[in-house]
Structures are given as structure tokens and as C-alpha cells.
Rosetta silent file (secondary structure, phi, psi, omega in degrees, C-alpha in Angstrom):
SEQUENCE: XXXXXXXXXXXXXXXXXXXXXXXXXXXXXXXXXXXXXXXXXXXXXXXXXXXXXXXXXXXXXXXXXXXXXXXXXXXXXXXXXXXXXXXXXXXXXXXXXXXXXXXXXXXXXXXXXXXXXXXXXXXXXXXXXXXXXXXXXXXXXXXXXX
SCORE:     score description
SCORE:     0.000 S_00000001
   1 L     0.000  158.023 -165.544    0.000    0.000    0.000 S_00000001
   2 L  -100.844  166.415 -176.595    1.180    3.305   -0.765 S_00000001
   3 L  -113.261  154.836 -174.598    1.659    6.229    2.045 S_00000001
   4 L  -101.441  131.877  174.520   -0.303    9.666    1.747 S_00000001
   5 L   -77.669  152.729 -171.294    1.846   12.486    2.148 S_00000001
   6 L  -124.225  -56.004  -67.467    0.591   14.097    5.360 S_00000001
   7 L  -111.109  128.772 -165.333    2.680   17.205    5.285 S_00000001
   8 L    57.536   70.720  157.521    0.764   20.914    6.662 S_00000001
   9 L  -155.869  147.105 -159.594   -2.238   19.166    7.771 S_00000001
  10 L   -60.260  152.846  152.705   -4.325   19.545   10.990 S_00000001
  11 H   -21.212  -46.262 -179.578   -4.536   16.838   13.178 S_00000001
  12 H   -68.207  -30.116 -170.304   -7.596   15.699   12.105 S_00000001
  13 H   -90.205  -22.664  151.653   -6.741   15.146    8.191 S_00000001
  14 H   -39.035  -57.385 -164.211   -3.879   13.121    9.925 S_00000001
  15 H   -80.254  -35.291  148.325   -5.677   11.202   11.455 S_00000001
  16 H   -53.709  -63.029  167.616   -8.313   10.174    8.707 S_00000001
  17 H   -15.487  -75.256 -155.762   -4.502    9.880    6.127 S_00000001
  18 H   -60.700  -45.708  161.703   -3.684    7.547    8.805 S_00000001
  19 H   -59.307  -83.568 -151.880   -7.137    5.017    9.113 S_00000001
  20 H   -49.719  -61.049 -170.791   -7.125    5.289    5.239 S_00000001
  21 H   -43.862  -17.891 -167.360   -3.416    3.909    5.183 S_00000001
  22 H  -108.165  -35.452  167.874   -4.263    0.790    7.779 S_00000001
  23 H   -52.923  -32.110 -153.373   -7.644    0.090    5.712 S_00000001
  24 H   -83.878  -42.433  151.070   -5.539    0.016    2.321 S_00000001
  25 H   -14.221  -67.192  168.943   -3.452   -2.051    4.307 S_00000001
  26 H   -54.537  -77.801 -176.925   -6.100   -3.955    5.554 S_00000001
  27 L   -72.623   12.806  170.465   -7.805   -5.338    2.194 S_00000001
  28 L   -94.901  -19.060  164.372   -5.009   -6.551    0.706 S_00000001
  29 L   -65.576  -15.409 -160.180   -5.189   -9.063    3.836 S_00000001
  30 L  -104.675  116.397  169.048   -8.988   -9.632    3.260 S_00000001
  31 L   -69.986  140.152 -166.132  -10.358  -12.403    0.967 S_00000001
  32 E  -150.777   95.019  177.888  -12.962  -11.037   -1.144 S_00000001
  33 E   -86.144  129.339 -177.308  -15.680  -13.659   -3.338 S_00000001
  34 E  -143.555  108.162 -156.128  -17.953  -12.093   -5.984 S_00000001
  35 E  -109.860  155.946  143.969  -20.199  -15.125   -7.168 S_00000001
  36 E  -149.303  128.189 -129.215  -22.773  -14.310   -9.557 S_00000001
  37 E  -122.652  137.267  157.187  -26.085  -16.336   -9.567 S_00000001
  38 E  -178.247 -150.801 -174.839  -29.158  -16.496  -11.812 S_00000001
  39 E  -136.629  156.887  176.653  -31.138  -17.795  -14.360 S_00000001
  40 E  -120.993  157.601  155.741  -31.800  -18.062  -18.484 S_00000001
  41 E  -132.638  148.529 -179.530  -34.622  -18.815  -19.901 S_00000001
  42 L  -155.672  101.711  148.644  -35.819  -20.136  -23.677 S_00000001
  43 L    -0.553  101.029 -137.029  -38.869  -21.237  -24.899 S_00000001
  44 E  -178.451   64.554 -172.923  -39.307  -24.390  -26.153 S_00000001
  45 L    56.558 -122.284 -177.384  -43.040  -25.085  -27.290 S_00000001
  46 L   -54.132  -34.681 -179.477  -45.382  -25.872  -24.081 S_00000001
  47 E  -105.138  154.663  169.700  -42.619  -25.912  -22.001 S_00000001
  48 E  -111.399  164.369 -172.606  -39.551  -23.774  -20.983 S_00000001
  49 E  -136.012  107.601  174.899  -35.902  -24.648  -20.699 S_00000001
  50 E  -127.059  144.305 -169.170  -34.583  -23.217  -18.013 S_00000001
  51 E   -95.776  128.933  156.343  -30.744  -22.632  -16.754 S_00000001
  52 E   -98.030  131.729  174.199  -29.525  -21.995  -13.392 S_00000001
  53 E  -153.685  158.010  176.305  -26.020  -21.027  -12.922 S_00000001
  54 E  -131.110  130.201  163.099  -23.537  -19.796  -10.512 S_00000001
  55 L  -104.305 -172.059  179.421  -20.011  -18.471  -11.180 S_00000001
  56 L  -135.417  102.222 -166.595  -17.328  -16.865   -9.308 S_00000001
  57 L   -70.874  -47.140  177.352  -17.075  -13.440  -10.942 S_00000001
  58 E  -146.622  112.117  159.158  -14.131  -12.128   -8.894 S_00000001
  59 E  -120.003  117.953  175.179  -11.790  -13.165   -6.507 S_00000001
  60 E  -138.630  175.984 -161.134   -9.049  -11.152   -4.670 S_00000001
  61 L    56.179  171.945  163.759   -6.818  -10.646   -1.367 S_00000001
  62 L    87.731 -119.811 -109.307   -6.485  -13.032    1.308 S_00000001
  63 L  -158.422  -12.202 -149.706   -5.658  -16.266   -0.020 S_00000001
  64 L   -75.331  -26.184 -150.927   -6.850  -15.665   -3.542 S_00000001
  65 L   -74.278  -75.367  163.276   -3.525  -15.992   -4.641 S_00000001
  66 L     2.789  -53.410 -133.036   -3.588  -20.303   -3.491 S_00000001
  67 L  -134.277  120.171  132.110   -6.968  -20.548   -5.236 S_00000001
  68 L   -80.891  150.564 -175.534   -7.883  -19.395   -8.566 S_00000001
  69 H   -28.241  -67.037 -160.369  -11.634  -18.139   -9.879 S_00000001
  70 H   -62.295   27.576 -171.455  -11.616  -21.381  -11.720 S_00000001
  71 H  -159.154    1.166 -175.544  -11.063  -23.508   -8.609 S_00000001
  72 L   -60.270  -46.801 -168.513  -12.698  -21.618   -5.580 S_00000001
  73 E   -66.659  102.712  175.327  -15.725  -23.365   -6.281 S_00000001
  74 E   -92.338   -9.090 -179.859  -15.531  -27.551   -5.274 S_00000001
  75 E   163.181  161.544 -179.124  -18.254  -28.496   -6.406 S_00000001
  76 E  -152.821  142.096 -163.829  -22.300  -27.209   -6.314 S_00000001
  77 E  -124.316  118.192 -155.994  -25.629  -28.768   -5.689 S_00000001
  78 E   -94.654  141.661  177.481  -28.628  -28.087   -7.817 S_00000001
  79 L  -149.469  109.810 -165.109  -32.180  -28.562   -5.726 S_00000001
  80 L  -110.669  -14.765  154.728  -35.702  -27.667   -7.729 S_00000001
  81 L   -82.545  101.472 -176.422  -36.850  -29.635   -4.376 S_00000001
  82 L   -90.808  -13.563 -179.125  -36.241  -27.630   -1.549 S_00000001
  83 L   -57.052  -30.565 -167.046  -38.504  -29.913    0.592 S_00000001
  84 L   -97.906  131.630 -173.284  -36.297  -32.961   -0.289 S_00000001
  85 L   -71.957    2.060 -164.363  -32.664  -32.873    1.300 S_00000001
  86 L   -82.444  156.445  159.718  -31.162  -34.734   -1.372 S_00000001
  87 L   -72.162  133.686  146.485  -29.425  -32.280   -4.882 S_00000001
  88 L   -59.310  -47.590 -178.513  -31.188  -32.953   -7.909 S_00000001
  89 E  -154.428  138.840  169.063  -28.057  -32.747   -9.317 S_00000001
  90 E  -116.841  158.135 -160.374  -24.146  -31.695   -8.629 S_00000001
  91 E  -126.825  104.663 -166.768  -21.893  -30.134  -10.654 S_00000001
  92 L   -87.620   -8.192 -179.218  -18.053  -30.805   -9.752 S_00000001
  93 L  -167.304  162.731 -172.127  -16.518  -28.268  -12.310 S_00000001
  94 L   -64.560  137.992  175.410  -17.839  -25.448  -14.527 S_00000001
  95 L  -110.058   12.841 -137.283  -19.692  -26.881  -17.548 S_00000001
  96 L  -159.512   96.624  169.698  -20.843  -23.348  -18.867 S_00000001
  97 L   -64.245  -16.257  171.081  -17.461  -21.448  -20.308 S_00000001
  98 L   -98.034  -55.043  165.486  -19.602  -17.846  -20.054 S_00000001
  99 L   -32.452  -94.809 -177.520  -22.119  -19.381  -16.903 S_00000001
 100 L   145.510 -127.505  175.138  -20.070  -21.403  -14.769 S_00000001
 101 E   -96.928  114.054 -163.534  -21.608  -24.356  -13.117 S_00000001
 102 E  -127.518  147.414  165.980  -25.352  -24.523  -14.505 S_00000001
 103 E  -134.789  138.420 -165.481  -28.333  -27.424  -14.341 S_00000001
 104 E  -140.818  103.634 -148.831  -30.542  -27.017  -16.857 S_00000001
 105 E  -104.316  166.711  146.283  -34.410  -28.223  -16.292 S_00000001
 106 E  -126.926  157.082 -170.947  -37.405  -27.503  -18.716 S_00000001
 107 E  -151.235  169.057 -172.583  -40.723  -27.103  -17.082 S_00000001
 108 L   -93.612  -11.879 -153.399  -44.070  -25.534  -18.149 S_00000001
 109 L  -149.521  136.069 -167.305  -43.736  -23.119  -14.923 S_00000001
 110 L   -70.803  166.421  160.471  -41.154  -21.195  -12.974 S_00000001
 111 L  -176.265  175.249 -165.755  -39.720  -22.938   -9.740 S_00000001
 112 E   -81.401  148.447  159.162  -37.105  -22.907   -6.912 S_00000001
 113 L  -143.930   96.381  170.527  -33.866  -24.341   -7.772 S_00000001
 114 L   -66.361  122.930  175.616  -31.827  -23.801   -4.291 S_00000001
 115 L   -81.608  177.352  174.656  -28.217  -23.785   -4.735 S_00000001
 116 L   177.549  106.379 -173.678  -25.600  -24.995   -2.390 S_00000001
 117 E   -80.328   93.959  159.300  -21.694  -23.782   -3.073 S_00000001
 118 E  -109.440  117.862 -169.726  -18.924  -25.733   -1.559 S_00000001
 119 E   -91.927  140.129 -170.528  -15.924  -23.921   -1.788 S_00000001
 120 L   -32.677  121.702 -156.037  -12.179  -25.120   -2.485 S_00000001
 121 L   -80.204  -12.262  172.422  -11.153  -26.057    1.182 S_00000001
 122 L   -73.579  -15.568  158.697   -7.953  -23.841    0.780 S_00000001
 123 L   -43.449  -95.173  175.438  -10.691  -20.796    0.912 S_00000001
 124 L   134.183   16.209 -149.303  -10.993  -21.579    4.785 S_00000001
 125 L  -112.890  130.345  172.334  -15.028  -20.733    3.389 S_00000001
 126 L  -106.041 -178.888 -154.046  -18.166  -23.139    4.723 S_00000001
 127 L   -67.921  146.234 -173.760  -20.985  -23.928    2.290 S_00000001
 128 L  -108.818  127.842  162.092  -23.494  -21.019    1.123 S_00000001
 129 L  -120.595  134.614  169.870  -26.895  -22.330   -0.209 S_00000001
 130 L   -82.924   63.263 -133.288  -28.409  -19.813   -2.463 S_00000001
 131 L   -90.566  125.130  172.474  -32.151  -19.671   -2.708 S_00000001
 132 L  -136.123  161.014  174.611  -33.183  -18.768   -5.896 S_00000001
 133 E  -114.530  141.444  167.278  -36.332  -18.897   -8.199 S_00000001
 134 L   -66.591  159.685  169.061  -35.666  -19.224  -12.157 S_00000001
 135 L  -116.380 -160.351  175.208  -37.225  -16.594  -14.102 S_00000001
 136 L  -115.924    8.782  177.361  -39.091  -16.337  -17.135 S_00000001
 137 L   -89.357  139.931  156.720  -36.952  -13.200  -18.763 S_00000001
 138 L    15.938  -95.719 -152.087  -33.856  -13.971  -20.937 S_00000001
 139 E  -137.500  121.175  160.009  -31.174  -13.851  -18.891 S_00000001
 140 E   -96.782  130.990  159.404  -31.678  -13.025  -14.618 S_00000001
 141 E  -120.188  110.513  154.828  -28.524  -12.174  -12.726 S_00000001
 142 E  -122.407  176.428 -176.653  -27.456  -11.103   -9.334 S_00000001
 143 E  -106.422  159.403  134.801  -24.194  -10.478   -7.125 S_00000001
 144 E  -122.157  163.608  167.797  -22.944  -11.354   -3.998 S_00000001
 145 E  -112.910  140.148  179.272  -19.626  -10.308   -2.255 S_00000001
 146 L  -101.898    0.000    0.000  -18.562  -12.841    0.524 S_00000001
């Protein structure tokens, strides 16, 4: 991290100079996961075909350097049941070179497909499940940062 020249300045702008320098400081120490999760959808007479997928969008600090994007991720468990505890289906490595790790269902009707991430154990990260519903628009996305 770089140092702020402090030079002529009141106590106070020291003292902010100084907290910014130990935060800057600070995230370079700090693991920081930015998955992004949704759904596609395509038509496909009576029925819809729809894709769930989760990726790992960004990873840096911490640890990232051990683990690359393409490996944070150990594996992920697709569930269109959330009642049943069992995965419909898991997905041990990205199948989706733009997506990531996707399951891909077709139904006449939207429905939950609950995720569940297990992350590379050199992450130090326990499992996230990800409740999501597919949608019926193109392409749905959102982020999280972990």
C-alpha cells in the first residue's frame, strides 16, 4: 500500500490519512468472493428450458492468490426440491465457459432451484446455499460479495 503524504495538515486530516493507510493495508489481507447467480430462460413449445447457474465473478486478497476463480468453487448442488434434502443434481466443475456451473431443467412453470456452493477447502469458506427462483426473462442475474 502506498503512504499519503501528510505534510501541513491539521490533526484531524492526519488522522483520517492515517485510518485510510491501515484500511488500504487492511484489504489486501482480506479475501474477497464475488459469485454471480441467476437464471436463463428459452422457450421451447409448451414448455420452458430453463438454466440456473452460478459463477465466481471475482476473486481477490487473502488467499486468492492459493486458489484461482476457476477452482474456488468444489463443487455445487442443484435442488428444484427444496422440501427434499437430497441435490437434484451436482456439478463438480464449470460446464458453462460464459455461466459457470449450470443445471438445466425444462418445465411448463417457474420454480425454486436452491443452490448450495462448496468452496475449495484452501478458501478456509463453509458452504453457502443460495435460494433462488428461475425466471421467465432472458437472462436473470445477481451479485454477492462474501
Amino acid at each position: 500500500a502506498r503512504r499519503l503524504d501528510a505534510s501541513g495538515c491539521t490533526p484531524e486530516v492526519d488522522a483520517q490519512r492515517d485510518l485510510l493507510n491501515e484500511l488500504q493495508v487492511l484489504r489486501t489481507r482480506t479475501l474477497r468472493v464475488v459469485l454471480e447467480y441467476g437464471s436463463t430462460s428459452q422457450a421451447s413449445g409448451a414448455k420452458t428450458a430453463f438454466t440456473t447457474f452460478v459463477r465466481v465473478a471475482s476473486l481477490e486478497g487473502g488467499a486468492s492468490s492459493a486458489t484461482d476463480r476457476a477452482r474456488a468453487l468444489a463443487k455445487v448442488d442443484f435442488n428444484i426440491n427444496p422440501d427434499y434434502d437430497r441435490p437434484t443434481a451436482t456439478v463438480t466443475q464449470a460446464n458453462n465457459s460464459k455461466l459457470g456451473y449450470t443445471f438445466e431443467y425444462a418445465m411448463a412453470r417457474t420454480y425454486p432451484c436452491y443452490m448450495t456452493l462448496h468452496f475449495a477447502s484452501a478458501l478456509g469458506l463453509p458452504k453457502l446455499r443460495l435460494e433462488f427462483n428461475v425466471q421467465e426473462q432472458a437472462k436473470v442475474s445477481r451479485r454477492i460479495i462474501l
